[in-house]
VMD Tcl script that draws the C-alpha trace (Angstrom):
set ca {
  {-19.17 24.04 11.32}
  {-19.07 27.15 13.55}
  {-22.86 26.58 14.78}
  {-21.67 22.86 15.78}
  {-18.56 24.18 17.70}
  {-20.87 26.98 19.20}
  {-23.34 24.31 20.29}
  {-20.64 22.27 21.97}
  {-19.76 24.92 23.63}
  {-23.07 25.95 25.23}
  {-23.08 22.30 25.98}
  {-19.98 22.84 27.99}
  {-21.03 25.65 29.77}
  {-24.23 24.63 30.58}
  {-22.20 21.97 32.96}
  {-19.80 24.49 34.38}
  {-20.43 23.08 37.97}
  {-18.25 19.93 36.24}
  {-15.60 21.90 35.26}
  {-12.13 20.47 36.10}
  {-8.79 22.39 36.19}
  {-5.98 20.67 34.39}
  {-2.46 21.31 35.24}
  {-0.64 23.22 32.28}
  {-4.12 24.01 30.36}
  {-3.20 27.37 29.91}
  {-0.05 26.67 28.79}
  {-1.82 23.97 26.00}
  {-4.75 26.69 24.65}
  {-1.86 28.86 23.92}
  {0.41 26.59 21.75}
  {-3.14 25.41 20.34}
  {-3.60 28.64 18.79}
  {-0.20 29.61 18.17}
  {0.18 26.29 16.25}
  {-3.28 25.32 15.48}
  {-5.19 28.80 15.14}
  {-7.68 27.76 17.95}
  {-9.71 30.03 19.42}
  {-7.75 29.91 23.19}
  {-10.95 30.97 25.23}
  {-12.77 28.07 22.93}
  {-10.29 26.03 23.69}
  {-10.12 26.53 27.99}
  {-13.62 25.90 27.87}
  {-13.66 22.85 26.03}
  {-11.03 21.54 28.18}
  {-13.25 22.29 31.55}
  {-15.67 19.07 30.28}
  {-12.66 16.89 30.23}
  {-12.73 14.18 32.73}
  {-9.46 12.82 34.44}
  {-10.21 9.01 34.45}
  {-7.74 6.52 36.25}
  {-9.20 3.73 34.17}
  {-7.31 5.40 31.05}
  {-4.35 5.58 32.87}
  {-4.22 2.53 34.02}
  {-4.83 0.97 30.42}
  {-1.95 2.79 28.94}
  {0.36 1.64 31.88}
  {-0.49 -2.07 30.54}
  {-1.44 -2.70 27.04}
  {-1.79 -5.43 24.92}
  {0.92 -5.11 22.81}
  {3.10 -5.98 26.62}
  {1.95 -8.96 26.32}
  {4.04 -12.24 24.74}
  {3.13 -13.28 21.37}
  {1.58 -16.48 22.57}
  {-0.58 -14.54 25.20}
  {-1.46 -11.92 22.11}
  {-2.15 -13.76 19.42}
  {-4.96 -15.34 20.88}
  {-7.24 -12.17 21.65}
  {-7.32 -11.74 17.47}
  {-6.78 -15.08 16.23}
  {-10.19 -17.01 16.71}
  {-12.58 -18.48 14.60}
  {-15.04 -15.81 15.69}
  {-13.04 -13.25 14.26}
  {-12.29 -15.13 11.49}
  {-16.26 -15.57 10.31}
  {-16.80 -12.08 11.65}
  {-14.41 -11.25 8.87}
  {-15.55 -13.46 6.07}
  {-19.04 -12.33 6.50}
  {-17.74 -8.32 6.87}
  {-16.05 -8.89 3.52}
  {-19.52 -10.94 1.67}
  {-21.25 -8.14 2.49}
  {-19.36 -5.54 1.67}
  {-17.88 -7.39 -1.11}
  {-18.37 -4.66 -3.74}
  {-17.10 -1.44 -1.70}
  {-14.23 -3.44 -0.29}
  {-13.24 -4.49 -4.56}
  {-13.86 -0.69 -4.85}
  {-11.32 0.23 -2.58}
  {-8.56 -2.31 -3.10}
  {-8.37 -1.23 -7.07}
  {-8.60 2.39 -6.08}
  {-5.60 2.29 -3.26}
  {-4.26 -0.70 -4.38}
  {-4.34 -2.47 -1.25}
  {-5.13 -6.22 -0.71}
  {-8.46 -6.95 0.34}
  {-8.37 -9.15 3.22}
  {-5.72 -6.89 4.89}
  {-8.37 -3.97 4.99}
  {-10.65 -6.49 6.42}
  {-8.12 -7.96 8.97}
  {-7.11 -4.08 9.80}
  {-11.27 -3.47 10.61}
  {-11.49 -6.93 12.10}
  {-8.34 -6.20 14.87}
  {-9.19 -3.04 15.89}
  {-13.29 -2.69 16.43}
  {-14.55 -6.80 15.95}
  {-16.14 -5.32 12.87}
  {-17.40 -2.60 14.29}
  {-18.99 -4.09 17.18}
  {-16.64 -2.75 19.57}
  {-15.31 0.86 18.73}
  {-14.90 2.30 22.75}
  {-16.72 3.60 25.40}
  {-14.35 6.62 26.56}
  {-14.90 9.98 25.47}
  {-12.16 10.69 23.21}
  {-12.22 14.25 24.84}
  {-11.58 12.45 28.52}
  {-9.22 10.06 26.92}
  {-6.69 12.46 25.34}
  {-7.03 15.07 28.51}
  {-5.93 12.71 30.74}
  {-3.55 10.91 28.50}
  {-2.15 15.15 27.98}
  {-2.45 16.34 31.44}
  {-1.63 13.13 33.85}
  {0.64 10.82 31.70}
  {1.63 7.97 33.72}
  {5.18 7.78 34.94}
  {5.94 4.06 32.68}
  {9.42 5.27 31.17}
  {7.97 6.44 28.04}
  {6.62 9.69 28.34}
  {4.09 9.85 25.57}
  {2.00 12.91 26.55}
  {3.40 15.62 23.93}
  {2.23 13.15 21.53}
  {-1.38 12.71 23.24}
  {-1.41 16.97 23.64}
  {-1.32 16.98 19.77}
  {-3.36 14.89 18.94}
  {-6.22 16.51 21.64}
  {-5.67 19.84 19.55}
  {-6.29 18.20 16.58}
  {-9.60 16.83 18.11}
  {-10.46 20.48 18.51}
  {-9.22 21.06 14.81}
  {-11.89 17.80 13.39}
  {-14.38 19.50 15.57}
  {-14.46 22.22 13.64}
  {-13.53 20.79 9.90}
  {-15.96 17.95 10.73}
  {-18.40 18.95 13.02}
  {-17.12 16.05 15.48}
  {-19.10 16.70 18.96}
  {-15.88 17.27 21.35}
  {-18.29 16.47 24.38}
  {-19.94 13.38 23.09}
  {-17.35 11.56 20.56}
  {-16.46 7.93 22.16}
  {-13.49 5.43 21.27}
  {-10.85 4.04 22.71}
  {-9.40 4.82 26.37}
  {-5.81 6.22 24.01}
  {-8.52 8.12 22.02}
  {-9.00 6.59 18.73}
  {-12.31 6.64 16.55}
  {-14.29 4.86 14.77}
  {-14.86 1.84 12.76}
  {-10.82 1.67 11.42}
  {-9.63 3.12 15.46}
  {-7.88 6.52 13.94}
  {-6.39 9.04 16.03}
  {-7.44 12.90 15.39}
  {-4.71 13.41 13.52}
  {-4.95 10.46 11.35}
  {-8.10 11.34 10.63}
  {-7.76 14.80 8.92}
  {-4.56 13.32 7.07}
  {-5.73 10.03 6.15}
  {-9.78 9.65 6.16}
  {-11.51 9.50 2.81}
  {-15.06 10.75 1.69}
  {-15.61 7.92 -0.60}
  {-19.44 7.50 -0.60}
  {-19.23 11.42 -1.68}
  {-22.01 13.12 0.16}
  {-19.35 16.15 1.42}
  {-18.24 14.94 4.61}
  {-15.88 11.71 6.17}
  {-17.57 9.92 8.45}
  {-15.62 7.22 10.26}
  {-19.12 5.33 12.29}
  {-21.52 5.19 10.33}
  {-20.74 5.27 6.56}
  {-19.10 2.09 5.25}
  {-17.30 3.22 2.17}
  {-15.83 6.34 4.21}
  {-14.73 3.59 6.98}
  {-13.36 0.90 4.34}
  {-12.38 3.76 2.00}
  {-10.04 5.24 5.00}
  {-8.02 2.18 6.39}
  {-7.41 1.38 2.61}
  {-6.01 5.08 1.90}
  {-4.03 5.21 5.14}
  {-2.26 1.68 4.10}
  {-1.97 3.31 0.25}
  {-0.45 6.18 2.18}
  {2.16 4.71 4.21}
  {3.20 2.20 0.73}
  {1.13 -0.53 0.07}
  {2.39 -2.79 -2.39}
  {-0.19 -5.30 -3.55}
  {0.08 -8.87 -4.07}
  {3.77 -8.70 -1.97}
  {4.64 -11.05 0.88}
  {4.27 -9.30 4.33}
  {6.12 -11.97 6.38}
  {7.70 -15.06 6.14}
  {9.04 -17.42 8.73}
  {12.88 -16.96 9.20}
  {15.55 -20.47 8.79}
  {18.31 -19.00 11.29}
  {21.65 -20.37 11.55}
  {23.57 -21.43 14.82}
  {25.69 -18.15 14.20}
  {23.37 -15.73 13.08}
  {23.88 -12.22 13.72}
  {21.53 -11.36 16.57}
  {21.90 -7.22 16.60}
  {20.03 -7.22 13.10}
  {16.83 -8.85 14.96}
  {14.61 -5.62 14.81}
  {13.02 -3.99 18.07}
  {10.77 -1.11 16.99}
  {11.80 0.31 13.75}
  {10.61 -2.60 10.98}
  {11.75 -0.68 7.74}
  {13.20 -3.61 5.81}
  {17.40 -1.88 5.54}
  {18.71 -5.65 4.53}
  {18.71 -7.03 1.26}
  {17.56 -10.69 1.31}
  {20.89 -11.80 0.47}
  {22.61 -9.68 3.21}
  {20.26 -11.18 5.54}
  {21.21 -14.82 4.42}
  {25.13 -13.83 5.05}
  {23.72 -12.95 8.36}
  {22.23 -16.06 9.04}
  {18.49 -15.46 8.47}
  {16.68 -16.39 5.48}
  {12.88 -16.54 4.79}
  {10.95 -20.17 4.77}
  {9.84 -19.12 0.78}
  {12.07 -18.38 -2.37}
  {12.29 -14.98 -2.63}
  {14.17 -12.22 -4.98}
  {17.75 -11.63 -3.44}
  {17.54 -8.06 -3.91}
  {14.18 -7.80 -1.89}
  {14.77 -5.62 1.31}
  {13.40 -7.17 4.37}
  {13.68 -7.28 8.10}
  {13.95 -9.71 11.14}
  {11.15 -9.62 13.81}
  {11.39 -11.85 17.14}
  {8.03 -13.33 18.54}
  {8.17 -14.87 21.94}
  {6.40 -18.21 21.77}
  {5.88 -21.08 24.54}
  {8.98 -22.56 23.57}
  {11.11 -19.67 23.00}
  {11.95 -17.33 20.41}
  {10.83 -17.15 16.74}
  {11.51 -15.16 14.20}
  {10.47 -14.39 10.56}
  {11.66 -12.50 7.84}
  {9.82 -9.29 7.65}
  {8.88 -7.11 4.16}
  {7.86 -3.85 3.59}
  {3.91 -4.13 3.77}
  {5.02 -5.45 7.36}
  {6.50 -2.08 7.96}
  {3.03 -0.53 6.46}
  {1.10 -2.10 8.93}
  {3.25 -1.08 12.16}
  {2.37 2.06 10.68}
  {-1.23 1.75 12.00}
  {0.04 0.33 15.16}
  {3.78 0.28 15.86}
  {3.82 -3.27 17.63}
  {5.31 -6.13 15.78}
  {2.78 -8.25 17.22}
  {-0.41 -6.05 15.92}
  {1.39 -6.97 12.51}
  {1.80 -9.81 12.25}
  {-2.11 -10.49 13.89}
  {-3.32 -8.53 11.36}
  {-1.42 -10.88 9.25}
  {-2.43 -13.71 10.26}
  {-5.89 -12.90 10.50}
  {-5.74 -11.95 6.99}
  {-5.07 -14.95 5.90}
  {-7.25 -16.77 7.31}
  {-10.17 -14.65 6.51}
  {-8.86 -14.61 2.96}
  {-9.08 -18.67 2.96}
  {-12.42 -18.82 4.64}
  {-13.09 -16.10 1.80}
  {-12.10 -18.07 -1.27}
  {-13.79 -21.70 -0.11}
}
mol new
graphics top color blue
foreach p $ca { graphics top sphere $p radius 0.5 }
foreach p [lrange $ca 0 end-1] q [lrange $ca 1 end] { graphics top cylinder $p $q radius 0.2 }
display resetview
């Protein structure tokens, strides 16, 4: 792993004419070895390859998830992505059983998770995750929600896979918020969450297909999984429901059903009165709707902390999970 790092760095060096001063590095390779036990020096150099690119910022300043659900739900909900994800799961059929019984995790929702975030695989970034999380560190866009102590950690933890993984800082591409992969994970989701499942002594998120299926099924096991549960439901509201329990952006279920239903929201199914749940609101064409939310709901904003990611991942399981069983 050392020889890897030690090759990056040469790498780095050898385009010192590139190198680019961010503001507070210093102060960054010094909590990265106080906190992580970086090398500092290692550090400062790897952070002279890093790229500002206003293309990053300015896809942070407007994602997706900004977007109303009726705008949103058709990027993921297509019949492309639909087959893409019936044929992902035929051919994969016996690694994706493997990893359902060993996490216990319903199938389609690994496949939906793999289908949202990459198309399959087909489309897994173009940014270096190195320029993506410097600039997302260093030049955080002023949008009212200062995210870039979370981005700062998540760069040293780059540095940490680097040299646990032998990740190439200076070549490693994904998403423009610096995710990886097949399954999208962040640095640090990586070392907590990835899985060497096809067992030949290292996790590879790209190129190894049990290790990618293998990894969005543990991080789902992870967060709480519970198989063969309902994840959403659509919500019956009364004229005088109680509006404050509609969730925003914490989607732990806190309710019981049958508090909910004294509150004026109660799901489109029969289910146990002592279930906890939650309310989410989805912005449609014609206003407002909302559904009765469970706990593997909650898993999945775990993965992405947008209501509608959720409930397209959902949605999109369900369908490929139909198109599955025909």
């Amino acid at each position: 792993m050392k020889r890897i790092l030690t090759l990056a760095l040469v790498s780095i060096l050898s385009t010192s004419c590139l190198a680019q001063q961010h503001p507070g590095a210093e102060e960054f390779a010094a909590k990265a070895a106080a906190e992580y036990n970086l090398d500092q020096q290692e550090v400062l150099l790897m952070l002279e390859n890093a790229r500002f690119k206003q293309s990053i910022v300015d896809a942070i300043s407007r994602p997706a998830e900004g977007k109303p659900w009726y705008q949103y739900r058709p990027i993921f909900i297509t019949e492309k992505r639909i087959r893409g994800g019936v044929e992902f799961w035929r051919e994969n059929e016996e690694l994706i059983a493997l990893a359902s019984r060993k996490y216990g995790v319903d199938p389609q929702v690994i496949v939906a998770i793999i289908g949202v975030e990459t198309f399959y695989g087909s489309i897994t970034g173009g940014y270096r995750v190195l320029d993506a999380l410097a600039t997302l560190s260093f030049y955080y866009p002023d949008t009212g929600n200062d995210r870039s102590e979370f981005f700062s950690k998540e760069l040293m933890n780059l540095f940490v896979l680097s040299n646990e993984e032998g990740i190439p800082v200076d070549e490693v591409t994904g998403s423009y918020a610096g995710a990886m992969g097949l399954g999208q994970f962040m640095p640090s989701s990586y070392l907590e969450y990835a899985v060497d499942l096809d067992e030949d002594g290292r996790r590879d998120l790209w190129s190894s297909m049990p290790d990618v299926i293998g990894s969005v099924a543990n991080y789902l096991h992870r967060h709480g999984w519970e198989p063969d549960q309902p994840v959403t439901f659509p919500a019956r509201v009364a004229a005088n429901a109680n509006m404050e329990l509609v969730a925003k952006r914490d989607f732990k279920p806190k309710k019981t059903i049958a508090e909910l239903a004294q509150a004026g929201f109660s799901p489109s199914e029969p289910v146990n009165n002592e279930t906890p749940a939650a309310v989410a609101r989805l912005e449609e064409e014609d206003g407002d709707h909302y559904f009765v939310t469970f706990k593997n709901f909650y898993v999945i904003t775990r993965y992405n902390r947008s209501p509608l990611y959720a409930m397209a991942v959902y949605e999109l399981s369900e369908a490929i999970r139909h198109g599955f069983e025909q």
